[in-house]
N, C-alpha and C positions, 0 to 999 in steps of 0.2 A: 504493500500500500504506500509506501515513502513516492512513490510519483503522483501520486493521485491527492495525497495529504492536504489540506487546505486549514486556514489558520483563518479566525475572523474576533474582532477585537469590538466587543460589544458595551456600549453605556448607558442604562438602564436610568430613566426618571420618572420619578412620580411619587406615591407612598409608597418605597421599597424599602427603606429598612424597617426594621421592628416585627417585619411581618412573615419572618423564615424566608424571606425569597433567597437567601444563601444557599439552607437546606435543602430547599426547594427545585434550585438550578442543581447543585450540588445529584442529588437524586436520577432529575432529568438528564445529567451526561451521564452518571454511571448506566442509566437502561439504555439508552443509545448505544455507550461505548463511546462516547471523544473524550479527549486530556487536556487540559487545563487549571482555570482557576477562576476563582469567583472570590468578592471584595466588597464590604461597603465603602464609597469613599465619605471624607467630608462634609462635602455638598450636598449631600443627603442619597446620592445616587448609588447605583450597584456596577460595578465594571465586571466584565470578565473577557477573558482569551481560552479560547477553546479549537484544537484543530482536531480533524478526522476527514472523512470524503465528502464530499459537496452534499451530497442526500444527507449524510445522518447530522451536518451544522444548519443545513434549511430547518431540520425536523426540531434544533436544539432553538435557534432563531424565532421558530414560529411558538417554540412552547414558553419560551423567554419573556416573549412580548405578551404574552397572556398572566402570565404570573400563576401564583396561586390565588386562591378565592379571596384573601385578606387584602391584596393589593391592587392597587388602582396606578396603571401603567398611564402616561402622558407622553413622554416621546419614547424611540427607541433608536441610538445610533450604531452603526457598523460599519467597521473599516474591516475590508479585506487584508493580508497582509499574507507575504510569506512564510510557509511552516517550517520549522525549526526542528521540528520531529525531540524537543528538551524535554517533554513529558510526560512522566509511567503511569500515570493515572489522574482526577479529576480532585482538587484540595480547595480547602476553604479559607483564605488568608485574612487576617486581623487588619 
């Protein structure tokens, strides 16, 4: 899969913390299978970098934007980016 690998750099706003969307993302890559990481920042937002194949980051993308039931999404950015192929699994950073 290292050719196919795709890398996309996500920033999440709205009501996102407080409301497990960490757990939440967190969850949603490990049943996919892509590797990264998930963050609240400062500004109240949720970042995450996640790569695997173009289907299973549209599928991570689309469940992102939805949140879980507690949060209320307002924008959702994505930058595509080159994969790195740095990550053994999907982690939750402070």
């Amino acid at each position: 899969m290292p050719g196919d690998l795709k890398r996309v750099h996500v920033i999440i706003f709205g009501e996102v913390q407080g409301v497990f969307f960490r757990d939440f993302t967190k969850k949603i890559a490990d049943s996919i299978g892509v590797f990264g990481w998930v963050k609240n920042n400062s500004n109240g937002s949720v970042e995450a970098i996640a790569e695997g194949s173009k289907k299973q980051l549209d599928e991570f993308l689309e469940k992102c934007s939805k949140g879980p039931q507690t949060s209320e999404i307002v924008e959702v950015r994505r930058l595509w980016e080159k994969a790195s192929g740095e990550f053994k699994g999907f982690g939750i950073r402070d």
